[in-house]
Backbone as CSV, one residue per row, in Angstrom:
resi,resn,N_x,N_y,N_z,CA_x,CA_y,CA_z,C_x,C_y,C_z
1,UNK,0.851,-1.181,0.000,0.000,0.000,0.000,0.895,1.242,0.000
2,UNK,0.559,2.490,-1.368,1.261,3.309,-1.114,1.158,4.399,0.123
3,UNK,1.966,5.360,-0.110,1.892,6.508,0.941,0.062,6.960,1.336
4,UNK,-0.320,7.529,0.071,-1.350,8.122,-0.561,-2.492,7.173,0.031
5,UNK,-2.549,6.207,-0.361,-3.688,4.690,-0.033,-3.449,4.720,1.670
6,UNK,-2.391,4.876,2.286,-2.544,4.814,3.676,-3.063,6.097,4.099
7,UNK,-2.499,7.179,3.571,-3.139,7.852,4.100,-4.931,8.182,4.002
8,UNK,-5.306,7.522,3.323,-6.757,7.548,3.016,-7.743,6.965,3.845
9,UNK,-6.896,5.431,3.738,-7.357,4.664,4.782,-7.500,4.885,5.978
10,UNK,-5.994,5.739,6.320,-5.770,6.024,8.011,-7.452,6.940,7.784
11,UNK,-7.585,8.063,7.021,-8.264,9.894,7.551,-9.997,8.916,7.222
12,UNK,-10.410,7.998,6.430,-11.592,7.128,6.208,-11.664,6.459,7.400
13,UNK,-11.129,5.484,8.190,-11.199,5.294,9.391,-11.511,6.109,10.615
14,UNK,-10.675,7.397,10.518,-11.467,8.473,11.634,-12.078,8.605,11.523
15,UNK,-12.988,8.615,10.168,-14.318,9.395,10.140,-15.447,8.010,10.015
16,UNK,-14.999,7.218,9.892,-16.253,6.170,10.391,-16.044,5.858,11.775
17,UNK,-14.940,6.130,12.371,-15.196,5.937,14.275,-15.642,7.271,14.734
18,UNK,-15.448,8.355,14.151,-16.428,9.543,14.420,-17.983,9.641,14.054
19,UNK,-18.259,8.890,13.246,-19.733,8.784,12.559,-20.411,7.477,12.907
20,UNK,-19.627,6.356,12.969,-20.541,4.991,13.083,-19.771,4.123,14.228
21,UNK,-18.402,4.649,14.934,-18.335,4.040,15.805,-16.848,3.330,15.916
22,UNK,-16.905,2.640,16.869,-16.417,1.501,16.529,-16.632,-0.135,15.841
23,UNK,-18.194,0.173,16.262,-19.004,-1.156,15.405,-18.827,-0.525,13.544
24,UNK,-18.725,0.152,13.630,-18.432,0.657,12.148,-17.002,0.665,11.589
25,UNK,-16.352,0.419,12.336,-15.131,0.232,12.426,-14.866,-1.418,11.953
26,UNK,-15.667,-1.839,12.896,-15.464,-3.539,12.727,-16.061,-4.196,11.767
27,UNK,-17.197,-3.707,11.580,-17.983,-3.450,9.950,-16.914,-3.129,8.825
28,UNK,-16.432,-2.063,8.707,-15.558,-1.795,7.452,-14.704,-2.678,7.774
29,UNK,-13.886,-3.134,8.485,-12.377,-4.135,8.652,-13.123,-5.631,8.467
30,UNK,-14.039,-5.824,7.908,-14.690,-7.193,8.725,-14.518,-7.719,6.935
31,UNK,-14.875,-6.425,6.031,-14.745,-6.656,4.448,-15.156,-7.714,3.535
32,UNK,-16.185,-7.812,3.953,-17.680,-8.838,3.275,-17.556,-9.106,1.885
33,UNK,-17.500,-10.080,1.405,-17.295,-10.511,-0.403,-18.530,-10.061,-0.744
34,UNK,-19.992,-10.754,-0.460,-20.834,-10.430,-1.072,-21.692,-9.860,-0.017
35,UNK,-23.501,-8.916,-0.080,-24.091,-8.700,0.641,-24.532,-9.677,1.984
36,UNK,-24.702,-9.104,3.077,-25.317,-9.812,4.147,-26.374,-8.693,4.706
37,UNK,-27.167,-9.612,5.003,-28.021,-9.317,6.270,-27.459,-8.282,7.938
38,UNK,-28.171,-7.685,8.641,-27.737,-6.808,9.670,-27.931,-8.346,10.520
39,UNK,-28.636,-8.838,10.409,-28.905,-10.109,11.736,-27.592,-11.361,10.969
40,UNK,-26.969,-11.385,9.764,-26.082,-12.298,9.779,-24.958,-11.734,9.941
41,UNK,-24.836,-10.475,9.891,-23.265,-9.723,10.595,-23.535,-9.625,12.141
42,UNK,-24.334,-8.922,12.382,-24.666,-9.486,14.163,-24.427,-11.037,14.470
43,UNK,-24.473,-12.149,14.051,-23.953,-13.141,14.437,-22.783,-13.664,14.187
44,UNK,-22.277,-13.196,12.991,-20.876,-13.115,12.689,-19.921,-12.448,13.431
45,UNK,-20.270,-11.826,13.889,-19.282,-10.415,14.709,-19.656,-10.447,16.314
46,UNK,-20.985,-10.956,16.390,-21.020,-11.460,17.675,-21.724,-9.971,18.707
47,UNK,-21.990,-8.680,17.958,-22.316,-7.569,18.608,-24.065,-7.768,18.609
48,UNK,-24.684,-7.399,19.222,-26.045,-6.958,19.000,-26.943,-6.345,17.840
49,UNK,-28.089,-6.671,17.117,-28.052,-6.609,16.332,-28.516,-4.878,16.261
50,UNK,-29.508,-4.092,17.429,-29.324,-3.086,16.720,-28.276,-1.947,17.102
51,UNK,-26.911,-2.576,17.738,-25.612,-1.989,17.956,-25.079,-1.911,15.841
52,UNK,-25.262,-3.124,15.292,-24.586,-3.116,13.928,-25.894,-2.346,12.973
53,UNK,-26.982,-2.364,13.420,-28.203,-1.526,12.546,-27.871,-0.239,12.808
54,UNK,-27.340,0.550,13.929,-27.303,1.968,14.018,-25.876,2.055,13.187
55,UNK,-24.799,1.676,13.428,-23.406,1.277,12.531,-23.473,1.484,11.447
56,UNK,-24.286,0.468,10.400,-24.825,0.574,9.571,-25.737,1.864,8.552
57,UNK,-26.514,2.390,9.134,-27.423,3.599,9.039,-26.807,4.617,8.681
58,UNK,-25.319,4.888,9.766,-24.405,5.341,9.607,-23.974,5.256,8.786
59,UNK,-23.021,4.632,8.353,-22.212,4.028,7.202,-23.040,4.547,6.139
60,UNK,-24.473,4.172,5.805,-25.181,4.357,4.803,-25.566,6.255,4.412
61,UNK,-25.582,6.398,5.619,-25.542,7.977,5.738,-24.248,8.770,5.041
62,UNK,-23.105,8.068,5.268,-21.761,8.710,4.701,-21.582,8.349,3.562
63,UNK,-22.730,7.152,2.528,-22.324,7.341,1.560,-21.340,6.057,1.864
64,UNK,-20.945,5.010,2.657,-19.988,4.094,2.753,-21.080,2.861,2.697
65,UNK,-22.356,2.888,2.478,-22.437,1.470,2.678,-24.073,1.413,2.144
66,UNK,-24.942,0.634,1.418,-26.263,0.911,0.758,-26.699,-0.365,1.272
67,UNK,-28.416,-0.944,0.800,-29.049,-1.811,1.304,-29.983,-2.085,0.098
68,UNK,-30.620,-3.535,0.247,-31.823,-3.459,-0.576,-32.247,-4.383,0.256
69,UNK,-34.046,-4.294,0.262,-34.939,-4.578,0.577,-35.847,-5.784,0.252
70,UNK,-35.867,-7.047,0.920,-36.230,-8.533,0.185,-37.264,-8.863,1.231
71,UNK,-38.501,-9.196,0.964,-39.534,-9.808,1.955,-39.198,-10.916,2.051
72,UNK,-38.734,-11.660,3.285,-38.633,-13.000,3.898,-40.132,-14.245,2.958
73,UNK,-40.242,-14.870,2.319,-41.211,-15.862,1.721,-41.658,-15.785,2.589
74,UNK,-40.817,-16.416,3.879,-41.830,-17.457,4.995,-42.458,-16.674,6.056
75,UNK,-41.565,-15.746,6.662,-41.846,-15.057,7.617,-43.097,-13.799,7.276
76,UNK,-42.790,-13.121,6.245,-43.017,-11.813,6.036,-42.765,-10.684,5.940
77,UNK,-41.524,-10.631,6.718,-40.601,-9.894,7.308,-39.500,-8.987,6.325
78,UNK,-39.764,-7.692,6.115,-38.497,-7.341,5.033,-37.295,-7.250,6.213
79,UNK,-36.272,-8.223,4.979,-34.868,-8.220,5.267,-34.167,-7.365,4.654
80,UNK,-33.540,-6.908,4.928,-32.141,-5.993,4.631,-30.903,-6.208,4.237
81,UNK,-30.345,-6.215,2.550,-28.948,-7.232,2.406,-28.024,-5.834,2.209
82,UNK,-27.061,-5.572,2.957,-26.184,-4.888,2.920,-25.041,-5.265,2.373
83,UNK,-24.559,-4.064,1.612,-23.012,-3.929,0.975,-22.554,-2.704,1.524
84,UNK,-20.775,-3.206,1.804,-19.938,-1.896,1.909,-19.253,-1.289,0.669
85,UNK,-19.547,-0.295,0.820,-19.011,0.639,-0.747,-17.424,1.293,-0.683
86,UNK,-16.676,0.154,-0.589,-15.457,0.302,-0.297,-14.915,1.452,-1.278
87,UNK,-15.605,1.220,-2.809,-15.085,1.839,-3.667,-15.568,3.290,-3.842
88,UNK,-16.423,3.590,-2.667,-17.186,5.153,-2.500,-16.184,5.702,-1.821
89,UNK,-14.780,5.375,-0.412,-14.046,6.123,0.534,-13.637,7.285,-0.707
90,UNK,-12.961,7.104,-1.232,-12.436,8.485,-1.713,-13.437,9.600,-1.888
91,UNK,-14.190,9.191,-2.808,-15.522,10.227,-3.270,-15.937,11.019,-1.973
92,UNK,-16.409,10.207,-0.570,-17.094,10.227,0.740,-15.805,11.162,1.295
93,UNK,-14.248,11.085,1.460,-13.591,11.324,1.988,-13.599,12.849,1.254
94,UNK,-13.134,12.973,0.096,-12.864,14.188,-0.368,-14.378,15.421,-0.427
95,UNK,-15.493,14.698,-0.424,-17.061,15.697,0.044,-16.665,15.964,1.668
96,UNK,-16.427,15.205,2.510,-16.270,15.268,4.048,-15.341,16.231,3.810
97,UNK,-13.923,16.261,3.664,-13.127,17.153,3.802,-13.437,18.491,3.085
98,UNK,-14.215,18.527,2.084,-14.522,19.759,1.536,-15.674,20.476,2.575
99,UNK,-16.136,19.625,2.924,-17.582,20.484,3.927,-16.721,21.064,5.476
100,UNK,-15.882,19.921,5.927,-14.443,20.432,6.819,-14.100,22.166,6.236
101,UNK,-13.645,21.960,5.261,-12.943,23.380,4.678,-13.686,24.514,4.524
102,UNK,-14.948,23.998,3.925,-15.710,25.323,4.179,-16.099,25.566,5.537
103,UNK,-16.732,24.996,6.888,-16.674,25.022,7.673,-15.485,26.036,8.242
104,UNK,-13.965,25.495,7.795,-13.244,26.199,8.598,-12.899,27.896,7.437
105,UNK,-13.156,27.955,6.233,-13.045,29.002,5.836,-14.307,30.321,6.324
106,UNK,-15.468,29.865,6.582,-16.171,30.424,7.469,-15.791,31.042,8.633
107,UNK,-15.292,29.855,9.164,-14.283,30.533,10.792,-13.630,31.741,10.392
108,UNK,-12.599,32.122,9.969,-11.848,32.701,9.242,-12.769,33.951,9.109
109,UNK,-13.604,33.778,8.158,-14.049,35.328,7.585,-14.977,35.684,9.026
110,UNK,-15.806,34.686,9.956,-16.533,35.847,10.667,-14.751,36.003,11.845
111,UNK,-14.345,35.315,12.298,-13.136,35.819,13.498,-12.768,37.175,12.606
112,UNK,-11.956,37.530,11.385,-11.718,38.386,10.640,-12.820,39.789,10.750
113,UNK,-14.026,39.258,10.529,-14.709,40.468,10.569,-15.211,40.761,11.856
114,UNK,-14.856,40.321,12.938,-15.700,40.620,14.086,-14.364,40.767,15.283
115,UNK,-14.922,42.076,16.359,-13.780,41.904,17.007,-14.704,41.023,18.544
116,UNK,-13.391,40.702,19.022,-14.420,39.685,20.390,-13.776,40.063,21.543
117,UNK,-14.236,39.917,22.557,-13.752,40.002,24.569,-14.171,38.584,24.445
118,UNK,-13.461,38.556,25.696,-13.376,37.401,26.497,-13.488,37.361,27.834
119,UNK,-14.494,37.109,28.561,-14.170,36.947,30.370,-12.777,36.734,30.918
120,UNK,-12.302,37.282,31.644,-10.785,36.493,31.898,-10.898,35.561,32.838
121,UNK,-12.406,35.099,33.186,-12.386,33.652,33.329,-12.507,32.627,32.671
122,UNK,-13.160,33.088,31.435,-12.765,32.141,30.408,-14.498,32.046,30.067
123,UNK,-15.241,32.708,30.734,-16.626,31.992,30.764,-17.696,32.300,29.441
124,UNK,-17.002,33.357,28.979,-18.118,33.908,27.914,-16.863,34.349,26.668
125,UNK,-17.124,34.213,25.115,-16.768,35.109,24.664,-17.992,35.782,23.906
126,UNK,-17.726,37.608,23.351,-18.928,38.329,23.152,-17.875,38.849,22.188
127,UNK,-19.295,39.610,20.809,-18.383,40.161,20.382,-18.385,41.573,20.388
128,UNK,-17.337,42.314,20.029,-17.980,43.702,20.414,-18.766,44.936,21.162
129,UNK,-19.926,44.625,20.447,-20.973,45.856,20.619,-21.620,45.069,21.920
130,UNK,-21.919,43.626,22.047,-22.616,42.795,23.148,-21.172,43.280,24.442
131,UNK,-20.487,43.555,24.249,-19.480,43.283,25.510,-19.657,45.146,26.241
132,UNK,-20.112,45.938,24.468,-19.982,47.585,25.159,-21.811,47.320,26.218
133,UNK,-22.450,46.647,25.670,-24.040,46.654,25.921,-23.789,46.204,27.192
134,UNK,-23.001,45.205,27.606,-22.650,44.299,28.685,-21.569,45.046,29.944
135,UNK,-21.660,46.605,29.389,-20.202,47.484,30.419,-19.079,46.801,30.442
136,UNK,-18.692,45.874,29.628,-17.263,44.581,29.819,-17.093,44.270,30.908
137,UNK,-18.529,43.489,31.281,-18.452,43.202,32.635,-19.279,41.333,32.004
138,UNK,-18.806,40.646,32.477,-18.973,39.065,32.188,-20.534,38.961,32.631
139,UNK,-21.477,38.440,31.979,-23.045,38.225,32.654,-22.822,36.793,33.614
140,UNK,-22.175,35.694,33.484,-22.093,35.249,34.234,-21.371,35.131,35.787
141,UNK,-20.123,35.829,35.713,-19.267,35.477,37.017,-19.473,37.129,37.633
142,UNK,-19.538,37.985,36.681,-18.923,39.348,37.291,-17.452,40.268,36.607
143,UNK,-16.942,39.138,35.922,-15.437,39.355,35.596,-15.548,40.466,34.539
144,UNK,-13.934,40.667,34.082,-14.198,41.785,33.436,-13.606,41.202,31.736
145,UNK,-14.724,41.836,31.011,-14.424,41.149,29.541,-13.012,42.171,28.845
146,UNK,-12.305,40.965,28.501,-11.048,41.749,27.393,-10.749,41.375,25.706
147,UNK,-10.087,42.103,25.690,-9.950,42.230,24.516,-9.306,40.905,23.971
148,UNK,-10.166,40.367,22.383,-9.617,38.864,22.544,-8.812,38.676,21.060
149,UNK,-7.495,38.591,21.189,-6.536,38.621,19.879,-6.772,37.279,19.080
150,UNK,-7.635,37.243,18.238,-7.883,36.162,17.677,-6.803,35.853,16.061
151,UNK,-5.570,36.918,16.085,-4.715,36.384,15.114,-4.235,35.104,15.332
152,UNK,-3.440,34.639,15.920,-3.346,32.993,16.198,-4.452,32.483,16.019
153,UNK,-4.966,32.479,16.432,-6.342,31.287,15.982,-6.982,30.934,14.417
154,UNK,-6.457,32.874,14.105,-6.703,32.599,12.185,-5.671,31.622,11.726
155,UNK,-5.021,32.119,12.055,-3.631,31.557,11.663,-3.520,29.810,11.556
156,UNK,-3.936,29.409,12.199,-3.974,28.189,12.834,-4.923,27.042,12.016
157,UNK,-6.207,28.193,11.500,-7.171,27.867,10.890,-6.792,27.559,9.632
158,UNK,-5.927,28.659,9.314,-5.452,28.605,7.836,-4.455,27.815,7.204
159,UNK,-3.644,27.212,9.040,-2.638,26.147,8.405,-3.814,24.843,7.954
160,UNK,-4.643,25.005,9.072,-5.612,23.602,8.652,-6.097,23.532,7.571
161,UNK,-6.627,24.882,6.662,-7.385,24.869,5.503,-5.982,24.532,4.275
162,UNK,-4.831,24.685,4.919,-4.277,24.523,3.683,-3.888,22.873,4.036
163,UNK,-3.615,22.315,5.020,-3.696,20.715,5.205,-4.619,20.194,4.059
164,UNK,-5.917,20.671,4.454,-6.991,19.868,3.645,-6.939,19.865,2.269
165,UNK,-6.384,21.057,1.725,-5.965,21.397,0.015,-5.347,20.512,0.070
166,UNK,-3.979,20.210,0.598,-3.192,19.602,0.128,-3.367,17.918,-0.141
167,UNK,-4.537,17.774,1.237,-4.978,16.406,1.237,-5.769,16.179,-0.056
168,UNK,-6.495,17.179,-0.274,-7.248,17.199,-1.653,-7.051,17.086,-2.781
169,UNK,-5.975,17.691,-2.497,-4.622,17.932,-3.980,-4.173,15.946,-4.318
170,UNK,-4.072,15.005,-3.217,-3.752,13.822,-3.175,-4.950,12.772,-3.767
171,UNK,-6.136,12.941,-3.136,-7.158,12.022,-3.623,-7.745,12.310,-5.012
């Protein structure tokens, strides 16, 4: 596996233990040839079945994993045959990281356009005109609101937004 492929794998893995878990975790590593059932991976894997149905849902939510719908003959019962869409991570990875980026290019323009205080207990930040409305006096403790230098924090933002280009620049 190259550089590139690990790294995909590694940043696709965070984001299904951030989104579906660790049962989603064990789901994607578990790497099914053909469709199964949520009640024949629950017995395969040995977890509960609606511990691997919420997993699942998940998965299906990110775009990592789809279903189709078969009425049981005998029972009645619609079953559920699931596939993992191994071959969706990139597509899923590079939309996730783009919604990441805008997210953090947002940050950026309101910190930029807005000036902020801060409690110097840490308890509130306000921006501006709420802190003159507020006498720069904290509504919760009493403390007194200051002035809050949010250059580092752009800064910081912007190394991240350029991480994600670059990650982008790769997939």
């Amino acid at each position: 596996m190259n550089k590139n492929n690990e790294k995909v794998e590694e940043l696709i893995r965070e984001l299904i233990d951030r989104v579906a878990g660790g049962v989603g975790l064990i789901i994607w590593d578990m790497r099914p040839k053909e469709e199964l059932t949520d009640e024949e991976m629950s017995i395969i894997l040995g977890i509960e079945i609606n511990e691997v149905r919420r997993a699942l849902f998940a998965l299906y939510e990110l775009g990592l994993a789809e279903y189709r719908r078969k009425r049981d003959e005998d029972t009645g019962w619609i079953e559920y045959y699931w596939k993992i869409r191994y071959d969706k991570q990139r597509e899923v990875l590079r939309r996730e990281l783009e919604k990441v980026k805008r997210k953090l290019e947002e940050k950026v323009k309101y910190e930029s356009e807005n000036i902020h205080y801060m409690c110097e207990n840490g308890c509130v930040k306000v921006r501006y005109e709420e802190a003159m409305e507020l006498n720069f006096t904290c509504p919760r403790c009493g403390g007194t609101l200051e002035y809050l230098d949010v250059t580092n924090a752009i800064e910081k933002i912007k190394e991240e937004i350029k991480k994600i280009d670059e990650l982008l620049a790769e997939l």
